[in-house]
N, C-alpha and C positions, 0 to 999 in steps of 0.2 A: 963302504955302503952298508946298508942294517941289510941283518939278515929276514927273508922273508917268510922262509918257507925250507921244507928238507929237501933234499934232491930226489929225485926218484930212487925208490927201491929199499929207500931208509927206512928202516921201521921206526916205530916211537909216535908216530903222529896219532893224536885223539882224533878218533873218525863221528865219534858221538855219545851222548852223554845221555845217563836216563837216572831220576831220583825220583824219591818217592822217600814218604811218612806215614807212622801210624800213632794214631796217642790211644789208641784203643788197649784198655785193664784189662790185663788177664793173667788167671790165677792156677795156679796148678800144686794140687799138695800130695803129687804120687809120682812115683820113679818111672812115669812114663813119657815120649816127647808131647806136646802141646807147641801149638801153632802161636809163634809170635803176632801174628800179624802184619810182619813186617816182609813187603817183598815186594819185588820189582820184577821186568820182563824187560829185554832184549832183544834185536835181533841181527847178529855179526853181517856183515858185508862179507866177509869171506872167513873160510874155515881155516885158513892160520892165523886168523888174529885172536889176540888173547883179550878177556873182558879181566879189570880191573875193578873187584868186588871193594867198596870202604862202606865202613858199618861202624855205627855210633849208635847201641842201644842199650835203652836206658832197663834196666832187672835190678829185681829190691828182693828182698826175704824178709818171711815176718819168724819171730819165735827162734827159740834156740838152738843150736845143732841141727841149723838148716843148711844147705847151699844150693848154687843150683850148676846147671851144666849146661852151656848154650850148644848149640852145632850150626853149620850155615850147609845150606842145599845149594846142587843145582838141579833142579824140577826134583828127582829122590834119590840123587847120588850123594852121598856125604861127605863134604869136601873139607871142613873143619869141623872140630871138636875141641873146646875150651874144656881143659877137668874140671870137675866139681870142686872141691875147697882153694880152689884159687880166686872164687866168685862171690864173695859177700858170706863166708863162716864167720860165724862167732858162736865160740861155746858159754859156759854159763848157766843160770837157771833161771835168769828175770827175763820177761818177754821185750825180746830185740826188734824194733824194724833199721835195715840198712840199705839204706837205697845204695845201688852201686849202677857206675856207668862202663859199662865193656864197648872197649873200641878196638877194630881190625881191619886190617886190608890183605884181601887177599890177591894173586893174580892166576887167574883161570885160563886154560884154552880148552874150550868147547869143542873142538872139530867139528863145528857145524855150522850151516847158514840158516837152521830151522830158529825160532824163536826158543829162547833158556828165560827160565825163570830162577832167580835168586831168592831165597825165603833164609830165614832164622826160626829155629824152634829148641826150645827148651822142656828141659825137666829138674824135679827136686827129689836128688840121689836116695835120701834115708827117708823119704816118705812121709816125713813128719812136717808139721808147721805150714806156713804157705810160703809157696817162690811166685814172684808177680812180675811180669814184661809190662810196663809203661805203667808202673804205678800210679794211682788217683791221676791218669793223664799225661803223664809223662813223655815226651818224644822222643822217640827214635826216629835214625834216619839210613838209609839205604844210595848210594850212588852208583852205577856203576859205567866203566866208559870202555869203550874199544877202542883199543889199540892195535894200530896195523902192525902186523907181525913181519 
């Protein structure tokens, strides 16, 4: 007979799913973080389950001996860090733009039943040029699901 369901006590079950997008430009040409705009909010059923962060966001750079460096939050914990020249470097001396697409999945446990927010923000390391999340519009997107622990 098909299988219908886990048995009790199993983990692995999606208990619920939350997405969300931003095509909102934003530009940053200093080595500080800047707000992607891109975030989402949850709220676990129980504090051993883990949320399952997937991230498809879209970052470009203008100008030469630029890069940039994304990080993902939960509310203002720092939970990854992408380095900077793995992200859309190019040296040189003629003006570059490189739209680049950065995708990740991460898997969290919150310890908690209160509401977590997921956010992405960035910055551009050497200060020079411009680093842009959702260029001229671009979409990014955010998922995130709980998983019974």
């Amino acid at each position: 007979s098909a299988i219908t369901g886990l048995p009790a006590g199993v983990g692995g079950k999606v208990l619920q799913v939350v997405s969300a997008f931003t095509d909102t430009d934003v530009s940053n040409s200093a080595n500080s973080l800047v707000d992607t705009t891109l975030t989402a909010t949850i709220t676990p059923s129980s504090a051993s389950n883990k949320i399952l962060v997937n991230i498809l966001q879209a970052i470009g750079k203008q100008s030469t001996n630029t890069w940039v460096n994304i990080k993902l939050f939960r509310n203002s914990t720092e939970l990854l860090s992408e380095p900077g020249e793995s992200i859309g470097y190019t040296g040189g001396s003629g003006n570059n733009y490189v739209g680049v697409g950065f995708g990740t999945s991460y898997e969290d446990t919150p310890s908690t039943t209160s509401s977590v927010t997921y956010k992405t923000q960035f910055r551009n390391p050497p200060g020079t040029g411009v680093a842009r999340a959702q260029p001229d519009g671009a979409a990014s997107f955010i998922t995130l699901m709980e998983v019974a622990g």
